[in-house]
N, C-alpha and C positions, 0 to 999 in steps of 0.2 A: 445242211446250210439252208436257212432261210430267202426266200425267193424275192419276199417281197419287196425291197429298197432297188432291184433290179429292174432294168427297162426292158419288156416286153418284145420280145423279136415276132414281127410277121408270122401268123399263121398260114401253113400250107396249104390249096384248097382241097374242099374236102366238099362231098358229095352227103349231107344227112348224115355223119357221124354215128355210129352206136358208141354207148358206153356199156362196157359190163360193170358190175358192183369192184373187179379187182381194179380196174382202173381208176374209176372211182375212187375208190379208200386210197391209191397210191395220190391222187391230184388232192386229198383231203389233208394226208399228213401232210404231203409237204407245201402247202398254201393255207395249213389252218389259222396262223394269226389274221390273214388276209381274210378270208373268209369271216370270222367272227368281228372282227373290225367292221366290215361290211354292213353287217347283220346288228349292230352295236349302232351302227350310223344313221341306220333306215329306221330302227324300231323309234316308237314315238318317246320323248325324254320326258312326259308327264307318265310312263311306265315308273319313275325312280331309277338311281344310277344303279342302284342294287339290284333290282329286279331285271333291268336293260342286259347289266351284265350275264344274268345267267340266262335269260334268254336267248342271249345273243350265242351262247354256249350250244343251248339245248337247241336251237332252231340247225346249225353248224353242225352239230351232230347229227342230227335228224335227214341229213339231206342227200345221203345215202342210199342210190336201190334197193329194193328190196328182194331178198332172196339173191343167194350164192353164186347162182348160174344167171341174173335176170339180166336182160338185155335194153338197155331203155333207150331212146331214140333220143340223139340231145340236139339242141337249135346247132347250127353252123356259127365254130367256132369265130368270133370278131378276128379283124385285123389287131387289135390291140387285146387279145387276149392273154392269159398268161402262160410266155414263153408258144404260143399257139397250141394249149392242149386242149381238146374237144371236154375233158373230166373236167378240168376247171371251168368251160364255161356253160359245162351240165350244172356243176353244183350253184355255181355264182345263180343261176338262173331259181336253185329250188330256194335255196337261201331269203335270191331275192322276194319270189312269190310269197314266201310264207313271212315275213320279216311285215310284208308292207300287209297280211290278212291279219296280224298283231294286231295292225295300228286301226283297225275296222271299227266301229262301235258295233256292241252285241244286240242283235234282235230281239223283238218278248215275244214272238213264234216261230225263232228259227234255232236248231239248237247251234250251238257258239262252236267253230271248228277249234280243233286242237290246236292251235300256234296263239288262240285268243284267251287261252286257258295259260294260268302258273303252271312252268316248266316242272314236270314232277323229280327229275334229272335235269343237271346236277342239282345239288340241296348242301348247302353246310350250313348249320345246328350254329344256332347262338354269335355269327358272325356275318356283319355286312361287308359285302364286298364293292369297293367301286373303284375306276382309275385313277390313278397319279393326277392331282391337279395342276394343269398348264397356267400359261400367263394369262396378262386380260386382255390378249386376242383371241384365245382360243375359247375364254368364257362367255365373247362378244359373240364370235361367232357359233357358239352353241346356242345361246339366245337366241340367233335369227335364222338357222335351222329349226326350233322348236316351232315355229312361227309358220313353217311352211307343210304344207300336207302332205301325206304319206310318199305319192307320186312325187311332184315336186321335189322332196327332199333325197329321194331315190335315184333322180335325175341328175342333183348337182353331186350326190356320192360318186354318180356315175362316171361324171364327166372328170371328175376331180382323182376319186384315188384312181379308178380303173385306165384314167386317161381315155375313154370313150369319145369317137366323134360325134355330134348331134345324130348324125343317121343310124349310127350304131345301137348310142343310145332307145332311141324310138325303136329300133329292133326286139331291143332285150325287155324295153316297159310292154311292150304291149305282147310279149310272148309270157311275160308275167300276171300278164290280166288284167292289165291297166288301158279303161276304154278313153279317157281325153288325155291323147300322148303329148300332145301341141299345147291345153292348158297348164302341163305338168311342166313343160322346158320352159314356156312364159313366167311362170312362176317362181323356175327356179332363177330364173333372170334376174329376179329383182334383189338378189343375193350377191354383195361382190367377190369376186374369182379371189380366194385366200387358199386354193388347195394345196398350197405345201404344208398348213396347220393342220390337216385331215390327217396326217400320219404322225401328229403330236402325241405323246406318252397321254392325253386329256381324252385323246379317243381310242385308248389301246387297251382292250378289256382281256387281255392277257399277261400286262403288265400291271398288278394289284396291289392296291392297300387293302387292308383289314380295322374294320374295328367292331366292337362289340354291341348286339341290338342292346336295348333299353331294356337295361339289367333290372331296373327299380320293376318293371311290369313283368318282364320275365320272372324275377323271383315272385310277385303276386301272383302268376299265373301256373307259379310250381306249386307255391301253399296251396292255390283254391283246388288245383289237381290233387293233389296228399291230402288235403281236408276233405275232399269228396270222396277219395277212395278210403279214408279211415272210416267214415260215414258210414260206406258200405258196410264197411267188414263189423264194426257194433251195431248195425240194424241186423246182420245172418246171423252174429253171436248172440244178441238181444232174444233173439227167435228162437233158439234152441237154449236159453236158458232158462230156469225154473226162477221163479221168485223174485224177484227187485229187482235182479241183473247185475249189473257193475256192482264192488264190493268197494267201501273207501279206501283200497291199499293199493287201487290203479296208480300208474306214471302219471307225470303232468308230461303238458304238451312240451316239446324244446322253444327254449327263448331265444330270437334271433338277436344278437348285438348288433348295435351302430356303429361306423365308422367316425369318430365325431369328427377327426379333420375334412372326412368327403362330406359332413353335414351342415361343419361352418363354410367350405367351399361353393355350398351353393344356397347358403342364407344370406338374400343382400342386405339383412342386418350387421352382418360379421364384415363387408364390406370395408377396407380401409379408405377413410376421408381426409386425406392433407389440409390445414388451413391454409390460409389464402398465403398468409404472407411468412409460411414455415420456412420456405427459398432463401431470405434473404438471414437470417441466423444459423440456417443449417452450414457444417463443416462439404456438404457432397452440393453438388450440382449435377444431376444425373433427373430422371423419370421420376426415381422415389421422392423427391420435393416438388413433384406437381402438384397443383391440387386441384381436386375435383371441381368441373366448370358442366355449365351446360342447364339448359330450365328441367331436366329430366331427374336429376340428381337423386330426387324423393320418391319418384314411382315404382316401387317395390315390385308390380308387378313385370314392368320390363326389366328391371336387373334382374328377377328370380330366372325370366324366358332367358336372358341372355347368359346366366351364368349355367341354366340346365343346358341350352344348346352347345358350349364351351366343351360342357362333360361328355353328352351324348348327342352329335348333331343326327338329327333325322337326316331320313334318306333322298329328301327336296331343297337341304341346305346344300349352298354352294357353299364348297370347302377350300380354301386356299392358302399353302403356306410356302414360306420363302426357302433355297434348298437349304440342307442342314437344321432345320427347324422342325423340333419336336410339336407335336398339335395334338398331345394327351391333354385332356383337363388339369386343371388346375391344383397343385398339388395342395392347398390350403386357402384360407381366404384372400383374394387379390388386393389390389388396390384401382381404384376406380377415379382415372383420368378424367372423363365426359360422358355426359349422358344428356342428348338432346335433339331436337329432331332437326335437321337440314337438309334441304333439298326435296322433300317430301319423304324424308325417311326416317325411322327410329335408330338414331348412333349411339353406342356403347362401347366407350375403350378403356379395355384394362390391362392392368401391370402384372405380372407378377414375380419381378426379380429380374424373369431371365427372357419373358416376352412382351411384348405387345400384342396384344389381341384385340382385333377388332369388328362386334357384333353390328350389323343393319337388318333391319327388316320395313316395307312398307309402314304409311303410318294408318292404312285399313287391311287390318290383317298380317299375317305373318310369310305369306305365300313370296317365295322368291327371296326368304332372309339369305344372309351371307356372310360367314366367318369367316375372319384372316389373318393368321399369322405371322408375324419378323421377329426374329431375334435378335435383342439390343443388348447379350450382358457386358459389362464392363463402358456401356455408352459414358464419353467426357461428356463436358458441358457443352461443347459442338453439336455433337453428336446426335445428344438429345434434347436439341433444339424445337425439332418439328415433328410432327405426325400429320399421315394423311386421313384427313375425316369424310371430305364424301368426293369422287366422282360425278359429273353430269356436264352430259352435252361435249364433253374434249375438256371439261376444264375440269380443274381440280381447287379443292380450299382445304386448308391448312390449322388444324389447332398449333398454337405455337408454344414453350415453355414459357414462362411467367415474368423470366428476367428477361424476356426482347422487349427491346424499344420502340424500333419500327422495320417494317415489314415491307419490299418492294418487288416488283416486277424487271426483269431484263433478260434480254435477249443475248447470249452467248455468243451468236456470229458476229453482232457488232457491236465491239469494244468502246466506240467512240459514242455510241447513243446512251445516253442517260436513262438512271432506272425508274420505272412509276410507281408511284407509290399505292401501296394496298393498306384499304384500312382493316383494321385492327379492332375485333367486338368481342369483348371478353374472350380474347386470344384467340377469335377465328377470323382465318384472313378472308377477303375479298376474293373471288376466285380467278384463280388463272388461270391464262392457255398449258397446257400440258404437257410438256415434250414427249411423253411416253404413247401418248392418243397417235402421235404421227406415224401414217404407215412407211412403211418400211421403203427406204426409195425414195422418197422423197422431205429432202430437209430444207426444207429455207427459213426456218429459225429456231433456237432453242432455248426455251424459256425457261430460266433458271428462277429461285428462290431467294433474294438478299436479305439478310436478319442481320440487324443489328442491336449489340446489348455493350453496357459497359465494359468489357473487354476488344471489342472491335466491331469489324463489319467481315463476314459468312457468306457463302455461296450455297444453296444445296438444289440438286437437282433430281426431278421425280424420274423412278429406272422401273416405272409399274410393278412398287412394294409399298408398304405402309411407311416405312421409316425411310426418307433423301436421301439421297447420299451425300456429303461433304464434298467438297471440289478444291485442293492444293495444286502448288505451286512451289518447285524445289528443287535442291537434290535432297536423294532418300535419305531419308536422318537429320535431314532441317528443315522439312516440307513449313508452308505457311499458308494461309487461308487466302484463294485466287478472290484479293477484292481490291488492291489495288492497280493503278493503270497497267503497269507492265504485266501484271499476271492475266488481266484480263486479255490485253496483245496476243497473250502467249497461250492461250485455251481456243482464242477465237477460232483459227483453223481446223482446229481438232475435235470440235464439240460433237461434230455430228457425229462421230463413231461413237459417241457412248449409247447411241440405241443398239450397240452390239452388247451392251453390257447388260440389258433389261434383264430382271426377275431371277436373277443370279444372287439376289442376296449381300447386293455390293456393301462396302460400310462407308471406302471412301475412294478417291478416283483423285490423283495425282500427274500433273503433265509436267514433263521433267525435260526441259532444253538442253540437250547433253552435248550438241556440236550442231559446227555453222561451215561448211562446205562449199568450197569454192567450184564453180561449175569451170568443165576443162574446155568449153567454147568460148569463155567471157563475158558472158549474159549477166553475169552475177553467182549469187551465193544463195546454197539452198540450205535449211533446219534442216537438225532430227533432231524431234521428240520422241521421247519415249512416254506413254501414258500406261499404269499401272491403277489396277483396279483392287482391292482390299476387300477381304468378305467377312461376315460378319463368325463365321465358322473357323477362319482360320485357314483356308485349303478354298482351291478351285477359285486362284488368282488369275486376273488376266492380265497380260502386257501386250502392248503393240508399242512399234517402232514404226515411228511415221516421216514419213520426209515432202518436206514443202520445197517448190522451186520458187525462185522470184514473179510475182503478179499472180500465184496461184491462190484461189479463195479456201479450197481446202487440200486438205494434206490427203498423200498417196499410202499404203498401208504398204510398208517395206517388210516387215516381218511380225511374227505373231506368236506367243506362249501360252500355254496353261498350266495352273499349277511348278511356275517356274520360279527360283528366287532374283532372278534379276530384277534392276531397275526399283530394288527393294532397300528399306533399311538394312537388314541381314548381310546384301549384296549388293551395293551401290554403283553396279558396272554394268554395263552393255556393249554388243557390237552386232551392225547391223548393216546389211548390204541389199543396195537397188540396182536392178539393169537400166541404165538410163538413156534416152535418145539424143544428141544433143541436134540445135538448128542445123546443123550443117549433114546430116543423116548419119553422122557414124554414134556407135553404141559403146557404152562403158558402164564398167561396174564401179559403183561408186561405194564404197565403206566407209564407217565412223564407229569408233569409240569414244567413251567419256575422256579426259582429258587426261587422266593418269594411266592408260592407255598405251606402253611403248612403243610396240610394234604391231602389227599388220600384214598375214600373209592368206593369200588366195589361192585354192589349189583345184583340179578339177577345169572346165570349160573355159576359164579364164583362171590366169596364172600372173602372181606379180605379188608384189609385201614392198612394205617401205615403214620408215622408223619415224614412230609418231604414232599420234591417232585419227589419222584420214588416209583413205586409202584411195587413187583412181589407176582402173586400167584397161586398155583397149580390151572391147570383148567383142562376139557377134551376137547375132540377136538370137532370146531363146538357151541364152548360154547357162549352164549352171557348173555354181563354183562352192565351197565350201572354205570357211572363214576362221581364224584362228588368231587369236589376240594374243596377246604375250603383254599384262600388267607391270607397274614400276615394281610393284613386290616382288616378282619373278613369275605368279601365276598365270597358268593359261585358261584363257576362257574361250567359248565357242559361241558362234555368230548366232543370234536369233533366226528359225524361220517361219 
C-alpha cells in the first residue's frame, strides 16, 4: 500500500541515524511515487514535461548507497518525516540535492555533474511521456513555480507536499547545498499556499500519458540513417569490384506512400470554411453551421502551426483536455471556427465532429502555445451556443454562435439585479469576470453568461473547460432554460457549489426544487434541491442534495453522488436526509422525497417513517441513520449520501 496520501506520525529521536543500502531500497519501494513526485517538482519545467519526467525517474533511482554492505550517515530524520523513517529522509535529501544540481546552468570549464546530463536510464524509444493534465489551477500554478529558482521552488515543495515547518525546511535546504536558505523561503513567499494541487495527477509523473515523438522527423532521420548505411555498403562493394560496378539490373530504392487523409489533415488549404450566413438555411443548428470568423482566417502559416501541433504537440505545449476526451489528431480535415489574435495571442479553434479544439500561442513567437480539448458531439442548439476564446487577468471572452442576438453579464447570487450587457464584435463577447478564476472558498458572486437568439434567453456558465455549460431549471424530463424570474430564485442559493463541478467535462447542470419542509420549531420552511450535473461522455454524473433553511444566503450540501441515476431523466426521484439543529437546541433528522414519494423510514441512530414524502424525527447529535423510500409505483429507493 502506498504511503503517501497518509499523515506523517512524529519521528523517534534519534542520535545521527545510519542507513545501510537494505534500508534504503525498503524506504524507496515503498515511498517511490513520493519521491519522484518530489524530484518531478524541484527539477526546473524549461527541462520539458518529457524529459522532467524521466528524470525525475532516474534522479529516484539513483539515490540509493552505494555498495551492499555501505553504511552512509543520514541528516536526523524531521518531525514530519515519513511515518519518521531515517531511509526516507536519507533519500528525500539525495533526491533533493541532485534534483536542484539539474537546475544548475553548465560551466565552459567545469565539467557538467551527472544529474546535469540526459538521464541515460530509463529511455523509451519513439514515445514521449508526460502527466495527466490538471485543471487551470494547476496549470496557473505550474506557471509560477516555473517562475521561481531552484532553491525557492524546493522550499515551497517542501513546505507543501512534505508538510515541512520553515525550520525544518532550512534544515533540509542547506544540508543539500543551498547557501541563501532565507532568500529561497523569501521567494518562495511570493507564491500563494495552493498545496493540496501539489498532489494533482498534473504533478504525478508515475501516473502517464503517451504519445508518440515527431514521426515526420523521426521517419527522416530513419531514411538518412539507411541512406548513409546503404552508402557504406556500395562504397566497400564499389572497392572490391572490377569495372563499372553497379550492373543495370540493381533494385530501385522502396517508395514511401502517403497517408493522404493525415496530409489534408494538416493542409490549412483542406481547411472547412462555413459561409457566413449557411446557419440560417441549414436543417442542424449545432458548431457545423458556424462560420469561420476572426482577421486570421487567411494565414496559412498559423493554421499549418496549429493543425501540426493538433497532431503532434511538442514537449513545451501545454496539453489540456476535458475527461473522457480523446486528444489524437485529427482524423481528416477539420473545420475552422476562428482564427485571430486577442488578448495578445494567436487563437485557432476548430471542429471536427466530435471536438472542439483550441490552439493559442503568443503573438512573438510560439513559446508558451497551448492546446485544449472538449467534447461537444451531439451538441443542440443550446449547447452550442458559446466557446471559450481567451483567458486574461480572471476574465474570460466568448466567441458566440452566429444566431445569438445579444449577449449579457449576471451574477447568479443575485436574482433581483439585472444583467449587463456585453457587446458583441463579430461574435466576440466583451470580457467577463469568470466564475471558474475564483479560489476555492471564497464565493461572493457568480457570473453567468446570458445569450439570447430567436428561440429564447440561455444561462451558461464557465466550469474551466472550452465549451459552458447550460444552467436548467425542472423536474428531470421537463428541465427548461434557468432565465426566467423564478428560475433565477431558484439557482440563486445553490450557484456556488458548481465550482464543485469544475473541469469534469459537465454539458449541463440542472437544479431541481423537489420539496419544501416545514421546520419542527416554527421558524418556517426549508428547500431541497437537488442539482445534477450531466457530462458530455455520458458517465461520471454529479448530484447533490441541498437544503436551505429560511434567511439562509446559501444552501447546506445534505447529500452527494457520483455516477448515480438519480434526480435524472432516466430516474426522476430522490431522497435525502439532514441532521438539523433546531433554535431551541434539540436535533432532528429531517427527510424528503420528490412528491410521488409514499412513504419514509429511518433506521440506524435515529429511527421513525411516516407516509408521505417528508420525514421528521427526534435524533441526537452525530446520529447516523440510513433512509429508505417506498414510491407510488411500489419501488424502493435509497437515501442519497
Amino acid at each position: 500500500m502506498q504511503s503517501q496520501d497518509v499523515a506523517p506520525r512524529p519521528a523517534p529521536a534519534s542520535d545521527d541515524p545510519v542507513v545501510d543500502v537494505e534500508r534504503a531500497e525498503a524506504a524507496l519501494v515503498e515511498h517511490y511515487p513520493r519521491l519522484v513526485r518530489l524530484a518531478y517538482l524541484v527539477l526546473p519545467p524549461s527541462l520539458g514535461r518529457n524529459r522532467r519526467v524521466v528524470t525525475a525517474h532516474s534522479l529516484t533511482q539513483r539515490a540509493l548507497p552505494r555498495g551492499r554492505a555501505a553504511a552512509t550517515p543520514a541528516i536526523p530524520a524531521q518531525s514530519t518525516g515519513r511515518d519518521g523513517d531515517p531511509g526516507y529522509a536519507f533519500l528525500r535529501l539525495q533526491v533533493l540535492r541532485t534534483a536542484l544540481e539539474a537546475g544548475l546552468p553548465l560551466k565552459r570549464l567545469a565539467w557538467p555533474k551527472r544529474s546535469q546530463l540526459p538521464p541515460l536510464l530509463p529511455q523509451v524509444w519513439g514515445l514521449r511521456l508526460f502527466p495527466r493534465s490538471g485543471g487551470a489551477d494547476e496549470l496557473a500554478l505550474d506557471q509560477q513555480l516555473s517562475a521561481l529558482s531552484g532553491p525557492a521552488r524546493a522550499a515551497y515543495v517542501l513546505r507543501g507536499l512534505e508538510k515541512l515547518k520553515d525550520g525544518d525546511v532550512r534544515d533540509v535546504l542547506t544540508a543539500a547545498g543551498v547557501e541563501d536558505v532565507d532568500d529561497a523561503l523569501a521567494e518562495a513567499d511570493t507564491v500563494a499556499e495552493q498545496y493540496a494541487l501539489l498532489d494533482s495527477p498534473e504533478f504525478d509523473p508515475c501516473s502517464l500519458q503517451a504519445r508518440p515523438t515527431d514521426l515526420m522527423r523521426r521517419r527522416q532521420h530513419t531514411k538518412a540513417a539507411l541512406a548513409a548505411g546503404a552508402a557504406l555498403l556500395v562504397c566497400g562493394a564499389l572497392l572490391g569490384l572490377p569495372g563499372e560496378g553497379w550492373g543495370p539490373g540493381s533494385a530501385a530504392a522502396p517508395s514511401y506512400a502517403q497517408n493522404p487523409a493525415a496530409e489534408a489533415a494538416l493542409d490549412p488549404a483542406q481547411l472547412t470554411k462555413v459561409p457566413a450566413l449557411a446557419w440560417q438555411s441549414s436543417a442542424r443548428t449545432d458548431f457545423s453551421v458556424w462560420p469561420a470568423r476572426g482577421d486570421l482566417t487567411d494565414d496559412s502559416a498559423l493554421l499549418r502551426r496549429a493543425l501540426a501541433v493538433w497532431a503532434r504537440p511538442g514537449e513545451t505545449v501545454a496539453v489540456s483536455a476535458t475527461p473522457g476526451t480523446p486528444s489524437g489528431g485529427p482524423p481528416g480535415a477539420p473545420q475552422l471556427l476562428y482564427a485571430g489574435t486577442v488578448d495578445n495571442a494567436h487563437v485557432v479553434i476548430l471542429y471536427d465532429g466530435l471536438r472542439i479544439v483550441r490552439y493559442a500561442e503568443p503573438e512573438e513567437g510560439t513559446a508558451g502555445a497551448a492546446l485544449d480539448f472538449s467534447r461537444v458531439d451531439g451538441a443542440t442548439r443550446a449547447e452550442a451556443s458559446a466557446v471559450v476564446l481567451s483567458r486574461a487577468d480572471g476574465n474570460v471572452r466568448y466567441l458566440v454562435a452566429p444566431w445569438v442576438k445579444r449577449a449579457a453579464e449576471r451574477d447568479l447570487l443575485k436574482p433581483r439585479t439585472g444583467a449587463m450587457d456585453l457587446t458583441l464584435t463579430d461574435g466576440i463577447t466583451s470580457p467577463l469576470a469568470s466564475a471558474a478564476a475564483q479560489q476555492a472558498g471564497t464565493c461572493t458572486s457568480w457570473n453567468v453568461l446570458q445569450l439570447t437568439d430567436s428561440t429564447g434567453t440561455r444561462l451558461l456558465t464557465d466550469l474551466a473547460e472550452l465549451v459552458p455549460a447550460r444552467l436548467t431549471t425542472g423536474r428531470p424530463g421537463s428541465v427548461k432554460d434557468a432565465s426566467g424570474a423564478a428560475a433565477l430564485r431558484t439557482w440563486a442559493p445553490y450557484s456556488c457549489w458548481l465550482g464543485q463541478m469544475r473541469s469534469a467535462g459537465v454539458r449541463t447542470v440542472n437544479a431541481w426544487a423537489f420539496a419544501r419542509q416545514a421546520l419542527p420549531d416554527g421558524t418556517g420552511s426549508a428547500d431541497w434541491v437537488c442539482t445534477r450535473a450531466e457530462t458530455w461522455r455520458g458517465g461520471g454524473e454529479r448530484v447533490l442534495a441541498q437544503f436551505r433553511t429560511p434567511g439562509a444566503t446559501q444552501a447546506a450540501v445534505a447529500a452527494k453522488g457520483e455516477n448515480v441515476s438519480a434526480c435524472g431523466a432516466r430516474d426522476p426521484h430522490v431522497l435525502a436526509g439532514v441532521l438539523w439543529k433546531a433554535n431551541t437546541g434539540g436535533w432532528y433528522l429531517l427527510a424528503a422525497g420528490a412528491r410521488d414519494t409514499e412513504s419514509i423510514r429511518a433506521t440506524g441512530g435515529a429511527r421513525g417513517s411516516t407516509e408521505g414524502s417528508l420525514l421528521t424525527v427526534r435524533a441526537k447529535q452525530g446520529a447516523q441513520a440510513e433512509l429508505k423510500g417506498t414510491l407510488e409505483s411500489g419501488r424502493t429507493i435509497s437515501g442519497l449520501r
